[in-house]
TIKE-431765 format. One record per residue (C-alpha): residue number from 1; x, y, z. Coordinates in pm, whole numbers. Example, Ala and Ser with C-alpha at 12.3 -4.5 7.8 and 13.67 -1.06 7.14 Angstrom:
{1, {1230, -450, 780}},
{2, {1367, -106, 714}},
//
This chain:
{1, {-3226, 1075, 7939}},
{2, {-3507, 841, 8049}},
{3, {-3491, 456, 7922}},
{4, {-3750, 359, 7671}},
{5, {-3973, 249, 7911}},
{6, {-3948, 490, 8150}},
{7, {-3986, 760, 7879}},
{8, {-4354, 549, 7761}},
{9, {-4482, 501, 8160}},
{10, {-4453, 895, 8179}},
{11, {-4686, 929, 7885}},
{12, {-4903, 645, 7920}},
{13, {-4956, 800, 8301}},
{14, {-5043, 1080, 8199}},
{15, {-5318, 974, 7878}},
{16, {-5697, 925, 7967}},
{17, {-5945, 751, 7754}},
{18, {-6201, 1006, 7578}},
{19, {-6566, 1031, 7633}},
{20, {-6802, 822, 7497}},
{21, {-7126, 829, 7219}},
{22, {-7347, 648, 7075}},
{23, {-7306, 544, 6684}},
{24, {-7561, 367, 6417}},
{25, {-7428, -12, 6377}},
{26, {-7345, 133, 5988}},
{27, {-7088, 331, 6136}},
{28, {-6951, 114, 6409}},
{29, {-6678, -76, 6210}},
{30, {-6354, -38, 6367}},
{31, {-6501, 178, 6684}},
{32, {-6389, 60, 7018}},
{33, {-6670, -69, 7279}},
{34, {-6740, 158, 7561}},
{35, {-6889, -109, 7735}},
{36, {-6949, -512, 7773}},
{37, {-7232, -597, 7539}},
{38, {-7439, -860, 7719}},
{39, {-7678, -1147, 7532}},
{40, {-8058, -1062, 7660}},
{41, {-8145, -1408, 7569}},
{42, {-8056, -1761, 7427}},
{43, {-7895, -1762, 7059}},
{44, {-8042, -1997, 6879}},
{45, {-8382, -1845, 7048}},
{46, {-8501, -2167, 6949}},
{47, {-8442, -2560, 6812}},
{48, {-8386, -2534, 6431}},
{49, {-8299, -2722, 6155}},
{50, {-7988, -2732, 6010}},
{51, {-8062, -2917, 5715}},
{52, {-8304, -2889, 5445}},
{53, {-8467, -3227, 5506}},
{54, {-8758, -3398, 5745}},
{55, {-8833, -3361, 6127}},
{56, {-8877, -3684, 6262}},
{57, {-8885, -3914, 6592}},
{58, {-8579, -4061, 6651}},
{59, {-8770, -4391, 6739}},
{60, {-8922, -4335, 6367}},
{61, {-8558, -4264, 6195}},
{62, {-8435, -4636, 6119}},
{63, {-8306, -4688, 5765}},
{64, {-8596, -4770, 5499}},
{65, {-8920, -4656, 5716}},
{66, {-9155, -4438, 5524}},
{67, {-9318, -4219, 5724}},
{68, {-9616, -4009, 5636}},
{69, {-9551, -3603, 5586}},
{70, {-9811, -3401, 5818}},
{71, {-9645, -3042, 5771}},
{72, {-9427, -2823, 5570}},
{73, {-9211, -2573, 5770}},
{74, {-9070, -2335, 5574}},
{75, {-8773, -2088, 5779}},
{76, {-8958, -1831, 5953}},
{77, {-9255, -1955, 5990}},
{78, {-9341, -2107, 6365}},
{79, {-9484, -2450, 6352}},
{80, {-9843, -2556, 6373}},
{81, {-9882, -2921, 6438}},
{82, {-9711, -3155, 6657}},
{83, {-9519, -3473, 6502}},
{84, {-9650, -3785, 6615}},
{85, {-9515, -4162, 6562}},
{86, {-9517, -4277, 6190}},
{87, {-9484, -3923, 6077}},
{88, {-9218, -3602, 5961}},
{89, {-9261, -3254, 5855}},
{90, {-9074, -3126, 5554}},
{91, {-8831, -2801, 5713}},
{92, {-8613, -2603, 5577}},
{93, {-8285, -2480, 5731}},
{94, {-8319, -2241, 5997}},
{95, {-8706, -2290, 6031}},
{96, {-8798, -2421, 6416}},
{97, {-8821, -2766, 6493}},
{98, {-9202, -2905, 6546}},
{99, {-9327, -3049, 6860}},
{100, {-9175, -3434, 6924}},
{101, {-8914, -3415, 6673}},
{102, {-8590, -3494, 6746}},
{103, {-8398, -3476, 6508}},
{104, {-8333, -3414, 6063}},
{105, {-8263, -3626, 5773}},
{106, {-8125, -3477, 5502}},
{107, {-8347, -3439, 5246}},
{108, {-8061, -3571, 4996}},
{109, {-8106, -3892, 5229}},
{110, {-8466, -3953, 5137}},
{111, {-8645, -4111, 4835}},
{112, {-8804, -3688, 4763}},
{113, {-8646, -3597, 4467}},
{114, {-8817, -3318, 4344}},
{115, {-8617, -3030, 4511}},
{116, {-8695, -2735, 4278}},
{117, {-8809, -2435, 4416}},
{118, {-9199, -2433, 4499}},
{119, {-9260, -2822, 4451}},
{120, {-9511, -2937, 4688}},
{121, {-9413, -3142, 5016}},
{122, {-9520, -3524, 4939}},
{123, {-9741, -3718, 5090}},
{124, {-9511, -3950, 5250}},
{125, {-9118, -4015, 5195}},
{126, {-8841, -4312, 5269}},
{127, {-8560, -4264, 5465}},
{128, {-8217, -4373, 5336}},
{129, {-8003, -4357, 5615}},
{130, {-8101, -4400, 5989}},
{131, {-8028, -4058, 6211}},
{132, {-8076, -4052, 6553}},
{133, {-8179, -3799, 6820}},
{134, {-7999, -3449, 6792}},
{135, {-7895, -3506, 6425}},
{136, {-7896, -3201, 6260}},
{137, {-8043, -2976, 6480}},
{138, {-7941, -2630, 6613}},
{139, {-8017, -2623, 6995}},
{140, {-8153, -2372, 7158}},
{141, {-7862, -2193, 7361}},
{142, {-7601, -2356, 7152}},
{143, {-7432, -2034, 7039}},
{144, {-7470, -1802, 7390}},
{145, {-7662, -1780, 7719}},
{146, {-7891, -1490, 7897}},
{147, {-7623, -1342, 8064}},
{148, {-7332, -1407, 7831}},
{149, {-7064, -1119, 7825}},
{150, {-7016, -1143, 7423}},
{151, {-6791, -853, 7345}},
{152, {-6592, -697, 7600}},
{153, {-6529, -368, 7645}},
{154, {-6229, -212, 7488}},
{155, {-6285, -418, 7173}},
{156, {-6188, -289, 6842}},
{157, {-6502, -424, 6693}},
{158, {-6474, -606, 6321}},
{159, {-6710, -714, 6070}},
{160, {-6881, -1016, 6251}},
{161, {-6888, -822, 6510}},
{162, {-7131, -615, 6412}},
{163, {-7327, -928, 6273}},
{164, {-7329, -1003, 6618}},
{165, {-7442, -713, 6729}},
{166, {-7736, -704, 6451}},
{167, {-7812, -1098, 6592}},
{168, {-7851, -903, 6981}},
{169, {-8110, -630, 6864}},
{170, {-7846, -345, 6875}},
{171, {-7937, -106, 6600}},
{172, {-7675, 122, 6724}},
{173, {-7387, 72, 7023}},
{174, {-7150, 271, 7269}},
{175, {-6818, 354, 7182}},
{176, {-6507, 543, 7309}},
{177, {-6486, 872, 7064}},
{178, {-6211, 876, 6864}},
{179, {-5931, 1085, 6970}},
{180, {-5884, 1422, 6793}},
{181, {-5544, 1448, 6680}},
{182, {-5385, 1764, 6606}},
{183, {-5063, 1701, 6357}},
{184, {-4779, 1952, 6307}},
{185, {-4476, 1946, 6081}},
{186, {-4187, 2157, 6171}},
{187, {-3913, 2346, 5929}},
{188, {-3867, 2628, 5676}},
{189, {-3735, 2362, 5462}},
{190, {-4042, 2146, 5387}},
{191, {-4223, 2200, 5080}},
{192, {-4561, 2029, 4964}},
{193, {-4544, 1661, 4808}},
{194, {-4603, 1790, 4445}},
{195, {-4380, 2086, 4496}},
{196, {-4057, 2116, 4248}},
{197, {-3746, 2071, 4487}},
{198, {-3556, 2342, 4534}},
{199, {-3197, 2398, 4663}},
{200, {-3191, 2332, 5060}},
{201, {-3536, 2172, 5075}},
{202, {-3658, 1870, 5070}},
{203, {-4073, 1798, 5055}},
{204, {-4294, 1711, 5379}},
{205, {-4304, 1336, 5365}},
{206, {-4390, 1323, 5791}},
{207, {-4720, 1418, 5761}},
{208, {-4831, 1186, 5517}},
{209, {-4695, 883, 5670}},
{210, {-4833, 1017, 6035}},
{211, {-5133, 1090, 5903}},
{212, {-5172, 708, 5793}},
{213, {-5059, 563, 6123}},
{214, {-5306, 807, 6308}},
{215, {-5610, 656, 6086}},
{216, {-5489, 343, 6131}},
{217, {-5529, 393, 6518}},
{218, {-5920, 483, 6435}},
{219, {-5820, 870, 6528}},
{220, {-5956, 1165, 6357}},
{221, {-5679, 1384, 6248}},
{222, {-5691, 1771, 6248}},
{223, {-5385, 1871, 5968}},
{224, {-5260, 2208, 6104}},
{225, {-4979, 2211, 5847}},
{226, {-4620, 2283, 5848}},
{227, {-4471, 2544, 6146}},
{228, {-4200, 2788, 6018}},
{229, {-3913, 2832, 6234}},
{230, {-4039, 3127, 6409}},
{231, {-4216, 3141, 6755}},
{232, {-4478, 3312, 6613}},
{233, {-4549, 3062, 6361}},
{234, {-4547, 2710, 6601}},
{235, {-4742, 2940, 6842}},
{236, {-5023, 2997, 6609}},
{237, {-5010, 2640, 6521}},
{238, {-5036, 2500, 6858}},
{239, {-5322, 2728, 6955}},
{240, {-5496, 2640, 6650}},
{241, {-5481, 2318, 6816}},
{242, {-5609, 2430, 7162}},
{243, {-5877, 2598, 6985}},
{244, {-5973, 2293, 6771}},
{245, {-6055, 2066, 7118}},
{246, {-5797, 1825, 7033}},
{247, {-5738, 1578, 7254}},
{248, {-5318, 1529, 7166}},
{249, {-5077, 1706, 6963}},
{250, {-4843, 1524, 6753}},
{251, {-4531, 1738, 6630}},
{252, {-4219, 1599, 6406}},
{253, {-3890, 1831, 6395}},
{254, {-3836, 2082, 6625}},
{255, {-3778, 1966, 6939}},
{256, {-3433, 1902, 6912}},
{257, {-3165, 2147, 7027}},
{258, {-3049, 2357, 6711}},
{259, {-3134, 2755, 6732}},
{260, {-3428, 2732, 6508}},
{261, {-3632, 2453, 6717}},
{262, {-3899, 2677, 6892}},
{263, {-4134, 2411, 6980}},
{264, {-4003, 2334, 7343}},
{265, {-3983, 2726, 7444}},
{266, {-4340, 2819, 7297}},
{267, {-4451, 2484, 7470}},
{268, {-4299, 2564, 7809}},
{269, {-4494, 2921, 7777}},
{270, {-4813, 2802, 7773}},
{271, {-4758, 2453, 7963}},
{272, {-4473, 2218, 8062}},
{273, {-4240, 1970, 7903}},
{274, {-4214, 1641, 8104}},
{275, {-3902, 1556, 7915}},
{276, {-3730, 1565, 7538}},
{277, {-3486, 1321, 7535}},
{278, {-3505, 916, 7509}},
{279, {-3166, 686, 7506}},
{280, {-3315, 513, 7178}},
{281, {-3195, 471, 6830}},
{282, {-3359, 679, 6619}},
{283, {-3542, 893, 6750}},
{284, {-3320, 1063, 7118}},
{285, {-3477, 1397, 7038}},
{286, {-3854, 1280, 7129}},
{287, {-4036, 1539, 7337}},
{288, {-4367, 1469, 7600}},
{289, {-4507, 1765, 7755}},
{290, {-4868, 1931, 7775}},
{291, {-4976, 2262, 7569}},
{292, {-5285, 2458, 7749}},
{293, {-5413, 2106, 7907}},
{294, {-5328, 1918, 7603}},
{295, {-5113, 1605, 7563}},
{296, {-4816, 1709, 7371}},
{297, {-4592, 1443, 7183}},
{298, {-4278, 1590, 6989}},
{299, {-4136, 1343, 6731}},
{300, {-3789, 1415, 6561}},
{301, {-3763, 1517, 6225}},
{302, {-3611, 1257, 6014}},
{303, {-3901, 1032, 5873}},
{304, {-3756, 682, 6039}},
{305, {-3674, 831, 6361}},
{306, {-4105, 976, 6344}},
{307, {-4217, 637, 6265}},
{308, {-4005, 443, 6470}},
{309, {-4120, 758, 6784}},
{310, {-4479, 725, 6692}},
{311, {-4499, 307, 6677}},
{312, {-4302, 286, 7030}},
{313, {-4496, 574, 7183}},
{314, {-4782, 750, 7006}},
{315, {-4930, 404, 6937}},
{316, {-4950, 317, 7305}},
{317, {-5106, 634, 7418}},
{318, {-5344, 656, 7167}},
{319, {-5479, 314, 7216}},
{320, {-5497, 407, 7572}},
{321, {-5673, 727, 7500}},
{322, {-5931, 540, 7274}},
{323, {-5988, 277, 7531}},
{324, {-5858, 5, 7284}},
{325, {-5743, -313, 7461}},
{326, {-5540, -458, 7092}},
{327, {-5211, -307, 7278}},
{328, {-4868, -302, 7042}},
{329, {-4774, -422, 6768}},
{330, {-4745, -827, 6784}},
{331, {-4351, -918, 6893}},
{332, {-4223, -1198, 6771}},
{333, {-3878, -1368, 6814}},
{334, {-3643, -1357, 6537}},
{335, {-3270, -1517, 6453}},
{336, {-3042, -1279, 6304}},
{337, {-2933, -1363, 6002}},
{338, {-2646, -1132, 6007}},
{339, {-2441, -928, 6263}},
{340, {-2614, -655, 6376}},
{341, {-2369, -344, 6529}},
{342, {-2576, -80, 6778}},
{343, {-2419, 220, 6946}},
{344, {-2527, 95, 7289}},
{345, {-2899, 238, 7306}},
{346, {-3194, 82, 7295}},
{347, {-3202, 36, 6885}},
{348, {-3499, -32, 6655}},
{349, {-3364, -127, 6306}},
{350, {-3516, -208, 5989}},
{351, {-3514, -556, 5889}},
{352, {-3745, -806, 5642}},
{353, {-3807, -1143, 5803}},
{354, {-3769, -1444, 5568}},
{355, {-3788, -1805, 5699}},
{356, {-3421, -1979, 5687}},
{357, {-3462, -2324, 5813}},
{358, {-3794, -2294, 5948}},
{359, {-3710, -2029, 6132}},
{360, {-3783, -1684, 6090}},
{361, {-3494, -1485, 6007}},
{362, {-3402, -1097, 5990}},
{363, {-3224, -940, 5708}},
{364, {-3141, -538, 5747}},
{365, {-3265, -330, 5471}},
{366, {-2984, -146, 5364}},
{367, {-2852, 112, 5581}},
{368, {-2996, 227, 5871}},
{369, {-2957, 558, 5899}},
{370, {-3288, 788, 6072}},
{371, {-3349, 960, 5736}},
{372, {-3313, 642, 5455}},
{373, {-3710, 626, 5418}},
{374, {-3683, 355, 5159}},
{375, {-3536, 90, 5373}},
{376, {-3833, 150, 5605}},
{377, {-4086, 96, 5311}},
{378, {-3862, -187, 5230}},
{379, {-3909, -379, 5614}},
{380, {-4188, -559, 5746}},
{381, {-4051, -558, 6116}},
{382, {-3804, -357, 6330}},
{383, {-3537, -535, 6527}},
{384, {-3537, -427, 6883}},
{385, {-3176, -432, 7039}},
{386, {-3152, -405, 7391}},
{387, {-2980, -73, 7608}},
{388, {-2641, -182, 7637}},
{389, {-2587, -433, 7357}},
{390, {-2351, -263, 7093}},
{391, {-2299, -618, 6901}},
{392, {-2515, -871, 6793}},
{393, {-2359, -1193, 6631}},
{394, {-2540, -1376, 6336}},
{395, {-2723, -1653, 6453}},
{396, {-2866, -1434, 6784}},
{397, {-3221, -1375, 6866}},
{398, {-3406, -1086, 6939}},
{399, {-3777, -959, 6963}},
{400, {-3900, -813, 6662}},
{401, {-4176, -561, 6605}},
{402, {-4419, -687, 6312}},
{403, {-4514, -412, 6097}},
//
């Protein structure tokens, strides 16, 4: 059996990062950059106010001066006149700053009262407070520079993101194409989530909760449904897959060793399996191969020992293929707030974290073993202990995955 990490090198060596398209700026939430996105010019393009208030001198802003009003800027409009000594220009916030000011008084620090929309600027107005050069400007160049790498490629891009983007002039932007993920469930014994159970079945819960963590990687999943155990039935499956274009296939059950797990034979028939066994806890029956050209990951069966498979390796790879640089999960440090008993492999167990102390603490959720989907539901992290540690004492750290 490989080690954890060996088993995730031999995938992630062997994942490359799709092709890329071109998408509207409306559909580029959550899309990962293709390439760095470069500012063609200074943001702020120009001095602006950042105040509704008066452009002045800064020799002309002492406390109690009145100084005649020459303009009105309003935002979007460029200035016409330049502003002399003895004089301001009413501007709004945003709108460009005139020729020879230097600076903004609030209009709140002035003797102009009459603020209601569409009142006339006034002939002349008293300053309340002195303000000196600078005050309450936006400067040119402030935000970025001509040149600037803004967004880096391999970005998962967000919200203000594409505010930024919309600031730049980029109506639309390249990104890596999501990766097409073909998903498989394996077992004569699954039924459908509103099927009635029935004696020796239990219903298809895998599917559901990979199909989640596959959207929540930004990847576009093709549901091939549940194989039978038959090699005619996972072979029909996994060519549906071939013919679909998908770039990985992403199997639970049936890669184990029982005399109903046809996955790794029809696999090996049409490809090769790299391996299909990790020294981890759950999940040892996890199987990496390729199926005519295409990626093949085989998760176990039971639902933790899936989640637990796809969060320590489907995760990776598919952020690889996607050209994402988030990377894992965040790992955090945790005391145990109990004693925690392994059988020697590398273990990832269910735990809540709850601050004791001021420090963050992990408490198991209930039992642990690979097919008690409640306690999973019931964590929010998953305690990693190390290959070779069968104990560990109450009061011990360890790294803990954040889910």
């Amino acid at each position: 059996m490989y080690s954890v990490a060996e088993a995730r090198e031999r995938i992630l060596s062997r994942i490359h990062t799709t092709t890329t398209e071109s998408v509207s700026l409306s559909d580029a939430l959550n899309r990962v950059l293709a390439q760095d996105l470069v500012a063609d010019g200074d943001y702020p393009p120009f001095d602006n106010s950042a105040m509704d208030g008066f452009a002045l001198r800064s020799e002309d802003a002492a406390a109690s001066r009145t100084l005649s009003v020459v303009a009105d800027i309003p935002a979007g409009a460029a200035p016409t006149t330049g502003i002399y000594a003895g004089q301001a220009a009413r501007i709004m916030t945003g709108a460009q700053m005139p020729p020879g000011a230097d600076c903004v008084i609030p209009v709140e620090d002035t003797d102009f009262k009459n603020r209601n929309a569409g009142a006339a600027p006034p002939n002349s107005v008293r300053l309340g407070k002195s303000v000196g050069a600078g005050d309450n400007i936006r400067v040119s160049g402030t935000d970025m520079r001509a040149g600037d790498i803004v967004l880096s490629k391999g970005r998962r891009l967000k919200a203000q993101d594409l505010g930024l983007l919309a600031t730049l002039g980029h109506a639309s932007v390249n990104v890596c194409k999501r990766p097409r993920v073909a998903l498989m469930s394996s077992g004569n014994e699954l039924l459908e989530a509103d099927a009635p159970l029935e004696p020796g079945k239990i219903r298809d819960s895998n599917s559901y909760t990979l199909s989640a963590l596959l959207t929540q990687t930004g990847a576009e999943v093709i549901r091939l449904g549940v194989a039978r155990d038959t090699r005619e039935s996972v072979t029909v499956l996994l060519n549906k897959a071939a013919d679909e274009n998908a770039d990985l296939i992403l199997s639970s059950a049936g890669v184990s060793v029982g005399a109903f797990d046809f996955i790794k034979d029809v696999i090996e028939t049409n490809g090769s399996m790299d391996f299909w066994k990790v020294n981890m806890r759950p999940g040892k029956p996890l199987a990496f191969g390729e199926y005519r050209g295409i990626p093949f990951i085989g998760l176990p069966g039971n639902p933790v020992s899936a989640f637990v498979g796809f969060e320590v390796f489907a995760r990776p790879a598919l952020q690889r293929m996607s050209g994402s640089m988030d990377g894992d999960r965040q790992r955090v440090r945790v005391r145990c707030a109990e004693e925690v008993e392994s059988d020697g492999r590398e273990s990832y167990l269910r735990a809540r974290i709850r601050r004791a102390d001021g420090v963050p603490s992990a408490f198991l959720t209930g039992h642990q073993g690979s097919g008690n989907l409640l306690s999973l539901a019931q964590a929010d992290a998953l305690l990693i202990v190390p290959a070779g540690v069968k104990c560990v004492p109450a009061g011990s750290e360890v790294d803990a995955i954040l889910l």
